[in-house]
Steps between C-alpha positions, in 0.01 A plus 500: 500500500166329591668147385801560701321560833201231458785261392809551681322665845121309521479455897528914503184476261551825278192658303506777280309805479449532865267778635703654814375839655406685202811354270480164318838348527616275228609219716423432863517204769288573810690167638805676474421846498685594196424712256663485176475816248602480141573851365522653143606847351173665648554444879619785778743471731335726702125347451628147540686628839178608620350141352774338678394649801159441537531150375736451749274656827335203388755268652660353155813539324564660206746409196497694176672351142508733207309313207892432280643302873196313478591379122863522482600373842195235618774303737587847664160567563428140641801527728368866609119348582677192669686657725211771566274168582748386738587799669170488560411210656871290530525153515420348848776333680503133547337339803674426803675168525375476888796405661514195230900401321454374171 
């Protein structure tokens, strides 16, 4: 996971193990306030609602993966953060041709 961000997303400028509030997420961009969780056998849907929550008060976005998406589908997960980084901060429109024909 930390190759795919710092490769395929490096202007959003991921790190890992970031203290937030009183959690450590295991990915986050303050650039594009999104948080990305990577969860395993031992997590709570009920504590990581309340995570969710707090991290979110925060202003950023979270995105959870279970640990086996993360291995078995790695383009799924890609398209998932893409579109999450996009949503977030879409691509501007061109500039204005001011009144000029091509």
């Amino acid at each position: 996971m930390w190759r795919l961000l710092r490769e395929s997303f490096p202007e959003a400028r991921f790190r890992f193990q970031v203290p937030l509030r009183m959690f450590t997420a295991d990915f986050a961009s303050h650039r594009a306030r999104l948080v990305i969780e990577i969860d395993g056998g031992q997590h709570s849907a009920e504590r990581d609602m309340q995570r969710t929550r707090l991290i979110e008060a925060e202003g950023y976005r979270v995105i959870r993966f279970w640990n086996h998406e993360v291995l078995g589908n790695p383009e799924g997960v890609w398209t998932t953060v893409r579109a999450a980084l996009l949503e977030r901060h879409p691509l501007p429109d061109p500039p204005p041709s001011r009144g000029r024909e091509k």
